[in-house]
C-alpha positions as YAML, in Angstrom:
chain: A
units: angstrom
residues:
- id: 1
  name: UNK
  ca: [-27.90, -62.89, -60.60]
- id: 2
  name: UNK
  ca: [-28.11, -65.11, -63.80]
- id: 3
  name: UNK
  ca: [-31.70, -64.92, -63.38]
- id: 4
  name: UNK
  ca: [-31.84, -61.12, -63.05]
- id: 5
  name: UNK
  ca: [-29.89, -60.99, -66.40]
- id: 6
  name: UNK
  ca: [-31.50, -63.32, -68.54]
- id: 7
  name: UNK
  ca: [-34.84, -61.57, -67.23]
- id: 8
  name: UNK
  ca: [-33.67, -58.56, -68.32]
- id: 9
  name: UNK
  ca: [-32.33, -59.69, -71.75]
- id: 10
  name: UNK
  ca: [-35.87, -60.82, -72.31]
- id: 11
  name: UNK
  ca: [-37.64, -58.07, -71.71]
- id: 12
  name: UNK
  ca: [-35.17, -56.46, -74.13]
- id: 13
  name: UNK
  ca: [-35.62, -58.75, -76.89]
- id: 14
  name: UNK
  ca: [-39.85, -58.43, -76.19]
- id: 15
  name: UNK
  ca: [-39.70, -54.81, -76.57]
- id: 16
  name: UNK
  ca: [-37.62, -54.89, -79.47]
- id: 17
  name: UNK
  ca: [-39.87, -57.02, -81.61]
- id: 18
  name: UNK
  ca: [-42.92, -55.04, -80.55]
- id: 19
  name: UNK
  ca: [-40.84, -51.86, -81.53]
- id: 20
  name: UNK
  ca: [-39.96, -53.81, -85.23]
- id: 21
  name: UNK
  ca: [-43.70, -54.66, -85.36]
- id: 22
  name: UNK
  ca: [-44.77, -51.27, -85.01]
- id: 23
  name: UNK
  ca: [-42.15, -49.63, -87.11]
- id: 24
  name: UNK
  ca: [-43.16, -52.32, -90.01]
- id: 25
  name: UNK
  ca: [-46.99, -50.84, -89.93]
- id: 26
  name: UNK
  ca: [-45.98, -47.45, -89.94]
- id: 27
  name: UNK
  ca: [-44.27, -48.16, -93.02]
- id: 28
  name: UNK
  ca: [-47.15, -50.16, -94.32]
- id: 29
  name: UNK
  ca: [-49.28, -47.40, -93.61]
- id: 30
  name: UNK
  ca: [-46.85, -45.04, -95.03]
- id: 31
  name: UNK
  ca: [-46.89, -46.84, -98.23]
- id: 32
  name: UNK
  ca: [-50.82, -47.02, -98.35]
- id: 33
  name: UNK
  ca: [-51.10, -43.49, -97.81]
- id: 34
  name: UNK
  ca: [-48.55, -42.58, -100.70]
- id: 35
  name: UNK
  ca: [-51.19, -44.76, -102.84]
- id: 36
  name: UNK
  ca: [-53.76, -42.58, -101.95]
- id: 37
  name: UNK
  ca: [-51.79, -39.59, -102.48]
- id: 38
  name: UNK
  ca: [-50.83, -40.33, -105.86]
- id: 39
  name: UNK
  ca: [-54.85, -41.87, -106.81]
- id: 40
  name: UNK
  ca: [-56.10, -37.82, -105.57]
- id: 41
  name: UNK
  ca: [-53.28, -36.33, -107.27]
- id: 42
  name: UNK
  ca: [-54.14, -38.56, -111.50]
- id: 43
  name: UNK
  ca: [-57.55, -37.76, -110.39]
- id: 44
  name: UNK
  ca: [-57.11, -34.19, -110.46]
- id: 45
  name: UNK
  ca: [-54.88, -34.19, -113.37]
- id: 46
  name: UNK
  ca: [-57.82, -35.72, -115.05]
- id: 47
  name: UNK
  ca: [-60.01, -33.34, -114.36]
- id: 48
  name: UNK
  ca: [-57.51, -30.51, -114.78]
- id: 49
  name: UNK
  ca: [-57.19, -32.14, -118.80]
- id: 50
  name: UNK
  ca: [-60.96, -32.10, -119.44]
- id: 51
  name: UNK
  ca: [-62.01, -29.15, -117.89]
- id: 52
  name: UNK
  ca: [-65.25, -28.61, -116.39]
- id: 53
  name: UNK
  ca: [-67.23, -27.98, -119.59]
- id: 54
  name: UNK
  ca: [-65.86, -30.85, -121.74]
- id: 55
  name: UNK
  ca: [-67.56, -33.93, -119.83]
- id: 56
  name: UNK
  ca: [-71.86, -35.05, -119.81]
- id: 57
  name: UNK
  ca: [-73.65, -33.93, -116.56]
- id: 58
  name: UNK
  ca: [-73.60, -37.89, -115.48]
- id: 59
  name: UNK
  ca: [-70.24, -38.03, -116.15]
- id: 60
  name: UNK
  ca: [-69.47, -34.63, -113.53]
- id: 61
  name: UNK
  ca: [-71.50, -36.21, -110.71]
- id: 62
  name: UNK
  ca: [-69.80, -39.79, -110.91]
- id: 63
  name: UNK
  ca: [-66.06, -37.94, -111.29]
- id: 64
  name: UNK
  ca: [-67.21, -36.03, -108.00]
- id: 65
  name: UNK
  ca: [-67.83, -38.85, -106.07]
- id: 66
  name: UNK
  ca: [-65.11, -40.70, -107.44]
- id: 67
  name: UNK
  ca: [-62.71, -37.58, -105.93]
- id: 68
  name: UNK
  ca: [-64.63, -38.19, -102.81]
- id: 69
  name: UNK
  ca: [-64.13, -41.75, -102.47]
- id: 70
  name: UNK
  ca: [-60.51, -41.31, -102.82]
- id: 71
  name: UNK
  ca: [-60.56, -38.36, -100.48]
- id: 72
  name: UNK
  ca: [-61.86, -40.11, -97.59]
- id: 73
  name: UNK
  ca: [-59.78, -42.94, -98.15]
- id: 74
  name: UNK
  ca: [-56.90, -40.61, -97.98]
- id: 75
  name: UNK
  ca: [-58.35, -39.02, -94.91]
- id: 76
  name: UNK
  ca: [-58.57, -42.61, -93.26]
- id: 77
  name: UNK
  ca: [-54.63, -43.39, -94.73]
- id: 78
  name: UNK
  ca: [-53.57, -40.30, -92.77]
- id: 79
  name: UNK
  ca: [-55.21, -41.26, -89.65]
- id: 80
  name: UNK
  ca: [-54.10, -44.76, -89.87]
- id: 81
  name: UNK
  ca: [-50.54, -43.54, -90.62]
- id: 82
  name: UNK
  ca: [-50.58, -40.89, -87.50]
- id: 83
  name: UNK
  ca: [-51.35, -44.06, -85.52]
- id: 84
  name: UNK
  ca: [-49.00, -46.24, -86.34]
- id: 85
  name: UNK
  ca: [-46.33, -43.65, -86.34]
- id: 86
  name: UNK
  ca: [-47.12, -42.53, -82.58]
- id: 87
  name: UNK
  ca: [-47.50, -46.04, -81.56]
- id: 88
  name: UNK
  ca: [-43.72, -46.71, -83.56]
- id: 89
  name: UNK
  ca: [-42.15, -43.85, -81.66]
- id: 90
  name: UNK
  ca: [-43.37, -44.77, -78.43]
- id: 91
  name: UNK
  ca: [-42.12, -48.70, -78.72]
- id: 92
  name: UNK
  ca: [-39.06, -46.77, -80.11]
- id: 93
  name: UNK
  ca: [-38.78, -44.87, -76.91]
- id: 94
  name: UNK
  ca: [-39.59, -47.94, -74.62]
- id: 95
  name: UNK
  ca: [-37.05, -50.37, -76.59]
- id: 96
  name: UNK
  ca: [-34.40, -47.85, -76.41]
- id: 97
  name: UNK
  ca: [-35.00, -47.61, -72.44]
- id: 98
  name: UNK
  ca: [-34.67, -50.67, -71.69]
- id: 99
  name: UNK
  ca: [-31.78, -51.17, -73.98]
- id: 100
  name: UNK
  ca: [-30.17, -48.84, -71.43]
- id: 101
  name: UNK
  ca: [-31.08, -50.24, -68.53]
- id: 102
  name: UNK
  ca: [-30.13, -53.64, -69.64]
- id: 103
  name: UNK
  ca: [-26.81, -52.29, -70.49]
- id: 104
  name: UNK
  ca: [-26.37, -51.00, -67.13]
- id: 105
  name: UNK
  ca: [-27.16, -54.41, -65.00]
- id: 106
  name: UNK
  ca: [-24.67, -56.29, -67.61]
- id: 107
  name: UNK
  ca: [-22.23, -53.81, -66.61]
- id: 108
  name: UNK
  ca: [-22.74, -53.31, -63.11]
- id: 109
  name: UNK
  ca: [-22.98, -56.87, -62.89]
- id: 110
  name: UNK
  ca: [-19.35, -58.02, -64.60]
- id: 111
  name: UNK
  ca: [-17.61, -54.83, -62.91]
- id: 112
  name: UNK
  ca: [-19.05, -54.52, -59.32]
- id: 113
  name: UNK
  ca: [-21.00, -57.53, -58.85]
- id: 114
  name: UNK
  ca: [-18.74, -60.55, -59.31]
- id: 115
  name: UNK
  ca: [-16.11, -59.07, -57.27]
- id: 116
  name: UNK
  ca: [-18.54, -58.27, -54.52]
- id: 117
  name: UNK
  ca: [-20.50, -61.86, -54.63]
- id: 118
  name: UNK
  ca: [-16.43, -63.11, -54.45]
- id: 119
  name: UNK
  ca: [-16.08, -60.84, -51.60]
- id: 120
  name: UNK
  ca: [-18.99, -62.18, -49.77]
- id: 121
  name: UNK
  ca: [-18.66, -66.34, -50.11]
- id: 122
  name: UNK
  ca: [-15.28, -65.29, -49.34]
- id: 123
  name: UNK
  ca: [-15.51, -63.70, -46.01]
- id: 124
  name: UNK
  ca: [-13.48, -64.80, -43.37]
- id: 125
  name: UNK
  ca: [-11.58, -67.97, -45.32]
- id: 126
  name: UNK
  ca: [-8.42, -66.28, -45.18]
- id: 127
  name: UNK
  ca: [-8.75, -64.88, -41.85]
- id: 128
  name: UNK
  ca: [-9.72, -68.99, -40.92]
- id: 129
  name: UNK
  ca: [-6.42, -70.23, -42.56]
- id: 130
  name: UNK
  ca: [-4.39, -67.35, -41.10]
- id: 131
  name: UNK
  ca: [-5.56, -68.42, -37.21]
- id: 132
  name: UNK
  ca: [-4.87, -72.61, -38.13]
- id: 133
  name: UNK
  ca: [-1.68, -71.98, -39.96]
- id: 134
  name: UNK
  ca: [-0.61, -69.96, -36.62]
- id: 135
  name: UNK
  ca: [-2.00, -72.19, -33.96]
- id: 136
  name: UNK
  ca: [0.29, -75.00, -36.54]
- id: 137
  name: UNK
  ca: [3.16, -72.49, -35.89]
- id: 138
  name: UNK
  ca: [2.72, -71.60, -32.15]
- id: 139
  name: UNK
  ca: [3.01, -75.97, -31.93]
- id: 140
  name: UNK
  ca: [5.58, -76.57, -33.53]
- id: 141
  name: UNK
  ca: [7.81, -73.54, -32.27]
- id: 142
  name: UNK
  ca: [7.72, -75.36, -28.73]
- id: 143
  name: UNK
  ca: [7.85, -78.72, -30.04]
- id: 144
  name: UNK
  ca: [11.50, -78.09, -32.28]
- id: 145
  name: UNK
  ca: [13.40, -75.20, -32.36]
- id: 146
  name: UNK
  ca: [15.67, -76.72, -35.18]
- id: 147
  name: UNK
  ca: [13.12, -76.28, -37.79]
- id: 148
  name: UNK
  ca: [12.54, -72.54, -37.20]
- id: 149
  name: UNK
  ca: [13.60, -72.07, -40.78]
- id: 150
  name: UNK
  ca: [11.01, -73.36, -42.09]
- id: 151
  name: UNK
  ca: [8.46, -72.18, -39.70]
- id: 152
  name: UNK
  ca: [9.69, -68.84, -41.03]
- id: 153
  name: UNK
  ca: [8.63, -69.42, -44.18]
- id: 154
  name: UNK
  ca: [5.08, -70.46, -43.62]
- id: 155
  name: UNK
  ca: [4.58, -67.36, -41.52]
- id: 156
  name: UNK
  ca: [6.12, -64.74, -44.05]
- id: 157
  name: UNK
  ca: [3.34, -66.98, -45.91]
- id: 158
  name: UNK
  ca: [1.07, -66.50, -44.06]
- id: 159
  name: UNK
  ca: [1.32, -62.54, -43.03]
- id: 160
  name: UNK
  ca: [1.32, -62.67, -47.17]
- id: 161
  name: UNK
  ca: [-2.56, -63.86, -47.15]
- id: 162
  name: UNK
  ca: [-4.45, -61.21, -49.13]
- id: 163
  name: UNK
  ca: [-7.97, -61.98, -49.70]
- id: 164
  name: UNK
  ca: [-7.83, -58.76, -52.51]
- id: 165
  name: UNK
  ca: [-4.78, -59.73, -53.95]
- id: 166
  name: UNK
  ca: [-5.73, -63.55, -54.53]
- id: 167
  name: UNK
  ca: [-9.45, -62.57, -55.81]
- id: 168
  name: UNK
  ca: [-7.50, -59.93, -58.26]
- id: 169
  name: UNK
  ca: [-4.57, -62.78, -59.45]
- id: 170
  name: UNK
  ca: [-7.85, -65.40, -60.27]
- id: 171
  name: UNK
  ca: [-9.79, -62.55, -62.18]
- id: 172
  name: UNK
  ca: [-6.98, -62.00, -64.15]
- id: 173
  name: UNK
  ca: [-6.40, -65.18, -64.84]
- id: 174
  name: UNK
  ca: [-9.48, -65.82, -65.96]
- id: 175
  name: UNK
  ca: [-9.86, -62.97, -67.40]
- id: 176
  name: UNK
  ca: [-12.15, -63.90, -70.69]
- id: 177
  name: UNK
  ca: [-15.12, -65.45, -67.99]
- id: 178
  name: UNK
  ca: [-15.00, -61.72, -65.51]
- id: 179
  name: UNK
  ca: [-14.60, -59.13, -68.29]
- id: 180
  name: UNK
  ca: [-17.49, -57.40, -69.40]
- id: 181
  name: UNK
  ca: [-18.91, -58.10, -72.76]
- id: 182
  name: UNK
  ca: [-20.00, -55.64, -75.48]
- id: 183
  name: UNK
  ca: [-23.07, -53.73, -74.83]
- id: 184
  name: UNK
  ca: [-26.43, -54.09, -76.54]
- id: 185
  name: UNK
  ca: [-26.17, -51.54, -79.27]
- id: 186
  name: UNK
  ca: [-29.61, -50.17, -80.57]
- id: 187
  name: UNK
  ca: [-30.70, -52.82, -83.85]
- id: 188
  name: UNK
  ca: [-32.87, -50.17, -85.94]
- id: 189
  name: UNK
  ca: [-35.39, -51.94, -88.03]
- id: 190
  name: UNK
  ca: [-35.17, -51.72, -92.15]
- id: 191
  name: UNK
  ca: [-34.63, -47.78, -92.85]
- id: 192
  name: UNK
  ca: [-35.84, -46.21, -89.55]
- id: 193
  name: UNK
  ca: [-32.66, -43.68, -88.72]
- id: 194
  name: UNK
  ca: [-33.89, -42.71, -85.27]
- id: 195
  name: UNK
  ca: [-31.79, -44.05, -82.33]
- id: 196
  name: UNK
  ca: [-33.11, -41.97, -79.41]
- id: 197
  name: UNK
  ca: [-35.58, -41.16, -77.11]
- id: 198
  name: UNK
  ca: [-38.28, -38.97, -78.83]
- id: 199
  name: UNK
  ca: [-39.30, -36.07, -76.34]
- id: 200
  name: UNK
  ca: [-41.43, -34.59, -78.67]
- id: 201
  name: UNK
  ca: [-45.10, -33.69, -78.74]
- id: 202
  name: UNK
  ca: [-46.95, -35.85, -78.54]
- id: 203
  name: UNK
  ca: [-45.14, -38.26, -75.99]
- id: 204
  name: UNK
  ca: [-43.23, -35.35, -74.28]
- id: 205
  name: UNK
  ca: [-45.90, -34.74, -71.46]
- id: 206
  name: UNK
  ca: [-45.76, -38.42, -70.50]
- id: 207
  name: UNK
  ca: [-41.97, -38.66, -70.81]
- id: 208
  name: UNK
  ca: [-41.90, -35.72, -68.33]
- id: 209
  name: UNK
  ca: [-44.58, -37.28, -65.51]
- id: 210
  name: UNK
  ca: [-42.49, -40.87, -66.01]
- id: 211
  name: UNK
  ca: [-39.30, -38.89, -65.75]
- id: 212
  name: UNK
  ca: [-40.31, -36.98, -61.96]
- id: 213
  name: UNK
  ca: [-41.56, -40.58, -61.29]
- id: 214
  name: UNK
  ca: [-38.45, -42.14, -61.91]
- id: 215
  name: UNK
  ca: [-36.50, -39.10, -59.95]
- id: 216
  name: UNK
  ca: [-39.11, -40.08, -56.85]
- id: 217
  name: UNK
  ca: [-38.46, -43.51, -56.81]
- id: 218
  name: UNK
  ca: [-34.59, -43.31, -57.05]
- id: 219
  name: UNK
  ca: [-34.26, -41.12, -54.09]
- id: 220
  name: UNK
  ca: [-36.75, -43.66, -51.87]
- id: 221
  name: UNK
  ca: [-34.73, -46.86, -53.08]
- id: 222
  name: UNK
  ca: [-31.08, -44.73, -52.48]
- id: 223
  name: UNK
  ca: [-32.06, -44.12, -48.98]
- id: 224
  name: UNK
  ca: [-33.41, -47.37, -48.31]
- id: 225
  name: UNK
  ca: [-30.62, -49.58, -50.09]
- id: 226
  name: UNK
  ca: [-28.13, -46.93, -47.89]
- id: 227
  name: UNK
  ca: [-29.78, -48.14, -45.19]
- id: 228
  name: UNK
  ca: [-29.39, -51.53, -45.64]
- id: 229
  name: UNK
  ca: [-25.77, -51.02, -46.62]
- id: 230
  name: UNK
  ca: [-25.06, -49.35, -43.09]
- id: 231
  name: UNK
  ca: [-26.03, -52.62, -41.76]
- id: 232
  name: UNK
  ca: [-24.61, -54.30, -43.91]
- id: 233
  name: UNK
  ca: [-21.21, -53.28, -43.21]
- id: 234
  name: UNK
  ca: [-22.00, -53.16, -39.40]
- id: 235
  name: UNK
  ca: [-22.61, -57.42, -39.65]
- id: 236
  name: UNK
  ca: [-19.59, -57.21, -42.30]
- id: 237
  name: UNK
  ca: [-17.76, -55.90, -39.17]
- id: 238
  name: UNK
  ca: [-19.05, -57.95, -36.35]
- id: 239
  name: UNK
  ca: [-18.32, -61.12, -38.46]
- id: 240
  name: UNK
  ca: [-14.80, -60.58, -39.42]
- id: 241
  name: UNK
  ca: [-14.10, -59.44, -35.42]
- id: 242
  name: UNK
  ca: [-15.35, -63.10, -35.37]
- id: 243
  name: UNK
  ca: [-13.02, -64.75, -37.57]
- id: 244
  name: UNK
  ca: [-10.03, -62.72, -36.34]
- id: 245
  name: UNK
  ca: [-10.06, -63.81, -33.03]
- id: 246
  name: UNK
  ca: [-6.21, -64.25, -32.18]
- id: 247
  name: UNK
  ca: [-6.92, -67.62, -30.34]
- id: 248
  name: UNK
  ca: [-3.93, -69.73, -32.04]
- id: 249
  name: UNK
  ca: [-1.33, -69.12, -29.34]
- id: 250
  name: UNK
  ca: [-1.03, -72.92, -27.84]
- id: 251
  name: UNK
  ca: [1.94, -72.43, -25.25]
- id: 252
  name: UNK
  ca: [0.36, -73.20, -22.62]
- id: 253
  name: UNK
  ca: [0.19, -76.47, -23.60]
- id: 254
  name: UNK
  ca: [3.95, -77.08, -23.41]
- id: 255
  name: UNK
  ca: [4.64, -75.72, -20.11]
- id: 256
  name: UNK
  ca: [6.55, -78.64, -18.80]
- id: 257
  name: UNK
  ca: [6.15, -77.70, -15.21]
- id: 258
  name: UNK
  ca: [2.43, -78.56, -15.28]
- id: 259
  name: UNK
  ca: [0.97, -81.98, -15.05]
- id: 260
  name: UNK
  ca: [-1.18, -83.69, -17.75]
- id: 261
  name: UNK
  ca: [-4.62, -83.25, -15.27]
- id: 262
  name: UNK
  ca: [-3.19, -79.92, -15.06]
- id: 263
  name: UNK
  ca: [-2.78, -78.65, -18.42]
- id: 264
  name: UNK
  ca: [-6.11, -80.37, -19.05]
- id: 265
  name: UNK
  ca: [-8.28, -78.37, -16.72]
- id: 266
  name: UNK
  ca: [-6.75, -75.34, -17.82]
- id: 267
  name: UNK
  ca: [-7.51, -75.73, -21.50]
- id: 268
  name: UNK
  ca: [-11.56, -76.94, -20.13]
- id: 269
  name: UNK
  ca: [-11.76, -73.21, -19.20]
- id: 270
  name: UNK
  ca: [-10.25, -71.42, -21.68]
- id: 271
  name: UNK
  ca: [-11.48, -69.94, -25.01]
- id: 272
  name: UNK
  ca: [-10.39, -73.08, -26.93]
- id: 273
  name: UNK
  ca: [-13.07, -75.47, -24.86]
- id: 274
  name: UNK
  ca: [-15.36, -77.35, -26.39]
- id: 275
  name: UNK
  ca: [-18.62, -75.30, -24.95]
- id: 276
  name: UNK
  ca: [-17.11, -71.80, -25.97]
- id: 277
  name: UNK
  ca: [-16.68, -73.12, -29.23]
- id: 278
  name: UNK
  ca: [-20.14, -74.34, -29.70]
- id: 279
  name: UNK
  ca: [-21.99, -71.33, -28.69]
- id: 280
  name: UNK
  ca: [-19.01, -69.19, -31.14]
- id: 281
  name: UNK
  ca: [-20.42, -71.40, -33.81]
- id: 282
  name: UNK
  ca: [-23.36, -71.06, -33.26]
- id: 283
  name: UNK
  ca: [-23.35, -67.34, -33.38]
- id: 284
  name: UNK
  ca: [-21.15, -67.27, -36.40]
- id: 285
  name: UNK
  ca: [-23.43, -69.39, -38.36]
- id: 286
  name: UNK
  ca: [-26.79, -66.74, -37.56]
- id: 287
  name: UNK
  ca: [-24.82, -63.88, -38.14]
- id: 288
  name: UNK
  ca: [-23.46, -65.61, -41.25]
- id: 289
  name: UNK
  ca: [-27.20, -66.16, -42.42]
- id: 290
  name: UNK
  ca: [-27.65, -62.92, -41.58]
- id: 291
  name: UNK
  ca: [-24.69, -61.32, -43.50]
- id: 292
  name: UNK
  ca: [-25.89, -63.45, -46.88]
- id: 293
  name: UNK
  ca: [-29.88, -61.93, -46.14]
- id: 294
  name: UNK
  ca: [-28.41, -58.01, -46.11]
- id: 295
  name: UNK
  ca: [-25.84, -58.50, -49.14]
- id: 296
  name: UNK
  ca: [-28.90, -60.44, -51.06]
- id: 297
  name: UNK
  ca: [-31.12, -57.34, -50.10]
- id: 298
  name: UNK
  ca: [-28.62, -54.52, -51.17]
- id: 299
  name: UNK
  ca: [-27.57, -56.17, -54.42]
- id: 300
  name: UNK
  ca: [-30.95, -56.66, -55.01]
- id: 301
  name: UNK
  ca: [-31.79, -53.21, -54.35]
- id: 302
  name: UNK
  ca: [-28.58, -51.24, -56.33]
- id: 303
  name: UNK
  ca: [-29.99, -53.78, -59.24]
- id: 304
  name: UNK
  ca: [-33.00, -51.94, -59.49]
- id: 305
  name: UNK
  ca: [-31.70, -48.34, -58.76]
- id: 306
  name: UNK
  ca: [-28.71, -49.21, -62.12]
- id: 307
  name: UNK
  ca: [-31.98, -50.05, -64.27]
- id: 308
  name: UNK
  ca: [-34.02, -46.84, -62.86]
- id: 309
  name: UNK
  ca: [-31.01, -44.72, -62.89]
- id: 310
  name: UNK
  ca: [-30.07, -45.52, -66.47]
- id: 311
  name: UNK
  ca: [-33.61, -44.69, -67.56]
- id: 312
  name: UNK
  ca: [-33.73, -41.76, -65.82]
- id: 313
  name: UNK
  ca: [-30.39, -40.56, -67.28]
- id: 314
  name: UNK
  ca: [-31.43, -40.96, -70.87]
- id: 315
  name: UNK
  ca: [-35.17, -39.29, -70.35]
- id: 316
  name: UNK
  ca: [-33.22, -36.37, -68.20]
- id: 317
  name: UNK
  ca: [-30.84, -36.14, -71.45]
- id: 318
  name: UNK
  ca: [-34.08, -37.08, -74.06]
- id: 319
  name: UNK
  ca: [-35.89, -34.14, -72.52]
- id: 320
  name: UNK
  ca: [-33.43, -31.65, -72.08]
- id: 321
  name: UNK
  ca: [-33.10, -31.91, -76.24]
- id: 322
  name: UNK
  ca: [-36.79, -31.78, -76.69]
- id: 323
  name: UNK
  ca: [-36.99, -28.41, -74.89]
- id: 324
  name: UNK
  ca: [-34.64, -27.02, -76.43]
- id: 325
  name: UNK
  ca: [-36.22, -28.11, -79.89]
- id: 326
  name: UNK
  ca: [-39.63, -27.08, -78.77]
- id: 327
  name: UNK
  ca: [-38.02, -23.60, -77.95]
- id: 328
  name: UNK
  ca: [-36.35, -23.57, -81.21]
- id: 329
  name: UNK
  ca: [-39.96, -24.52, -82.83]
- id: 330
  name: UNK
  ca: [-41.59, -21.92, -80.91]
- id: 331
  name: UNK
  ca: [-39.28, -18.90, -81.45]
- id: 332
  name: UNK
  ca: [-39.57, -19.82, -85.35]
- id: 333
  name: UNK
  ca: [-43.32, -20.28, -85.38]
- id: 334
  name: UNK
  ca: [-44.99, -17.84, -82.21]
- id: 335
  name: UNK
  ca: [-48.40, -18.92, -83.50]
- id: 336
  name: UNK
  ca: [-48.28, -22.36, -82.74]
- id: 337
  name: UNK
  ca: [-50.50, -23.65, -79.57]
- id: 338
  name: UNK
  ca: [-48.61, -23.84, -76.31]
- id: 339
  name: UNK
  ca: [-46.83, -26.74, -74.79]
- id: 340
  name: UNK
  ca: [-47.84, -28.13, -71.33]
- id: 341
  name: UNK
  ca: [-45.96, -26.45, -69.01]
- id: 342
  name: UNK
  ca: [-44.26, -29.83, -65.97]
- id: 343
  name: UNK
  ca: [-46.93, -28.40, -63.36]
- id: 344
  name: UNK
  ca: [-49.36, -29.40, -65.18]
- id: 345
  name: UNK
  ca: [-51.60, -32.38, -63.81]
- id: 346
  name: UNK
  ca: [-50.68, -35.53, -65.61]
- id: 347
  name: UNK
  ca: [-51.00, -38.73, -65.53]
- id: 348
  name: UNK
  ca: [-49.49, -41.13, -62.31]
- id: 349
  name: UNK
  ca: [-49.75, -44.15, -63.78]
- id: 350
  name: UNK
  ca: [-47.64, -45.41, -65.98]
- id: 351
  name: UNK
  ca: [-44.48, -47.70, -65.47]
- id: 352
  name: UNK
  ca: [-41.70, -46.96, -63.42]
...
C-alpha cells in the first residue's frame, strides 16, 4: 500500500513539473509575441508620421519589407504562442487529474484501508484467545470450585473481547499515525489563475472520448472487484466458522468414574486429537492463503476504481461546465462553426 502511494505521489509531482514547464513557455511565448506586437505597431506609427509621399522610392521598398519581416515574425509568435498555450492547458488538465485521483487513494487509504488491512491480519485472533481462555476456564471449573470468583472475572473478560472495539481504542490512541492528512491542493505556477479542468475547444472532444472511456472501464472493474468481494466474504465466512469452533469444553477429562486408559482413548477420537487437528490446520492455513490472495485482489482493485472514479467525477463535472459555456458562446455568437456533437467518431486511444 506504501508502494501504491508513493507511486502515485510521483506521478503527481511528474505531471506537475511538466504542467510548470509548459505554463513557463506559454508565458515566454506570450512575452515574445507582445514584442512583436509592439515592433508592427512603432512601425506603423512610423509610417503613419511620414506619410507615403514624404520618403525616396528606396526608402518605400526597404520600409515594406521591413513591415513584412516583422509581420511574419508576428505570424510565427502567434503560432508559437497557440502552441504552447494548448500544450499548457492540456498538462493543466492532466496535473489537475491526477491531483484528484491522488487525493482519493490518500484518502481511501487512511479512512477505509488501514482499518480493513487491521481487519484482515486480525482475523480470527480474538476468536483464538476466546476458545483458550475457555478451554483455561472449563479446567479449572472442575479442578476448584473455590476460585469461581475469579474464574468469573476472566469470562465477563472474555465475553468482553471485541475485535472492533480494541482496533477503534488503538486508532484513537494513536490517532496522529491513522488520521488522514491534508490533501494535495492544486500549486498554480507564477500568475496562471486557472485551477480546473478546461473542457473547452480545443481539448473538449478528447475530454469527452476519455470521459465514456473512463465510464466503460469503471463499470467492468465494479463488477469484477464485486465479484471478488462476494468471495471474499464467502472465505471471510468459512474461516471465522473455523476459528469459532466451540471445542474448549474439557469435562470429560475430569469424569472421575473413568480410568486413565479410559479417558485417554476417548480424547484419541475426539475433535481435540492430534490427527483432527493436523488436517484443521492444515485447512486453515490454505484457506488463510487464500483469504490474504482475495483481500490483496479487491484492495487492489477498489484502488484503481478511487483513482478512475475521481477522474471521472471531475471530467463529468469539467464537461458539464464546458457545455454549458459552449451553449452560452453559441446563443451569443450563431455564426460560429459547430461543435462535435459525443457521437461523433473519436479517438480510442488515449489513457485511461
Amino acid at each position: 500500500m506504501h508502494e501504491e502511494l508513493a507511486k502515485v505521489t510521483n506521478e503527481l509531482y511528474t505531471v506537475m513539473k511538466t504542467y510548470h514547464m509548459y505554463h513557463a513557455e506559454s508565458i515566454n511565448a506570450e512575452s515574445k509575441l507582445k514584442d512583436a506586437e509592439k515592433q508592427e505597431e512603432k512601425q506603423f506609427s512610423k509610417s503613419a508620421e511620414l506619410g507615403p509621399n514624404a520618403l525616396r522610392h528606396e526608402d518605400r521598398q526597404q520600409r515594406r519589407s521591413s513591415a513584412k519581416k516583422i509581420e511574419k515574425m508576428k505570424e510565427k509568435r502567434q503560432a508559437k504562442y497557440s502552441e504552447n498555450k494548448l500544450k499548457c492547458t492540456k498538462a493543466r488538465n492532466e496535473y489537475l487529474l491526477n491531483l484528484a485521483a491522488t487525493n482519493g487513494c490518500i484518502s481511501k487509504y487512511y479512512i477505509h484501508d488501514v482499518s480493513d488491512l487491521i481487519d484482515c491480519c486480525d482475523l480470527g485472533f480474538h476468536a483464538s484467545l476466546a476458545r483458550t481462555f475457555r478451554t483455561y476456564l472449563s479446567a479449572e471449573y472442575n479442578l476448584e470450585t473455590s476460585r469461581h470468583e475469579g474464574l468469573d472475572i476472566i469470562e465477563n473478560a472474555v465475553d468482553n473481547l471485541d475485535a472492533r472495539s480494541d482496533k477503534h481504542k488503538v486508532m484513537d490512541l494513536c490517532n496522529q499515525v491513522f488520521c488522514p492528512p491534508l490533501k494535495f491542493d492544486f500549486q498554480p505556477h507564477m500568475d496562471d489563475e486557472v485551477c480546473q479542468v478546461s473542457a473547452q475547444q480545443p481539448v473538449q472532444m478528447e475530454l469527452l472520448v476519455r470521459y465514456h472511456q473512463l465510464q466503460s472501464r469503471l463499470m467492468t472493474l465494479k463488477i469484477e472487484n464485486e465479484e471478488v468481494r462476494k468471495t471474499l466474504d464467502a472465505t471471510m465466512q468459512t474461516l471465522q466458522d473455523m476459528l469459532t469452533v466451540e471445542d474448549f469444553d474439557v469435562s470429560d477429562a475430569f469424569q472421575h468414574s473413568r480410568s486413565t486408559e479410559s479417558i485417554k482413548s476417548v480424547a484419541s477420537e475426539t475433535y481435540m486429537s492430534k490427527l483432527n487437528i493436523s488436517k484443521r490446520r492444515a485447512n486453515q492455513q490454505e484457506t488463510e492463503s487464500f483469504y490474504f490472495s482475495k483481500f490483496k485482489e479487491f484492495l487492489n482493485g477498489s484502488n484503481l476504481i478511487t483513482k478512475l472514479q475521481a477522474k471521472h467525477d471531475l471530467l463529468k463535472q469539467a464537461l458539464g461546465e464546458g457545455r454549458r459555456e459552449s451553449k452560452l458562446w453559441n446563443h451569443k455568437a450563431p455564426d460560429s462553426p459547430p461543435q462535435t456533437s459525443e457521437n461523433e467518431e473519436a479517438p480510442t486511444s488515449l489513457p485511461v
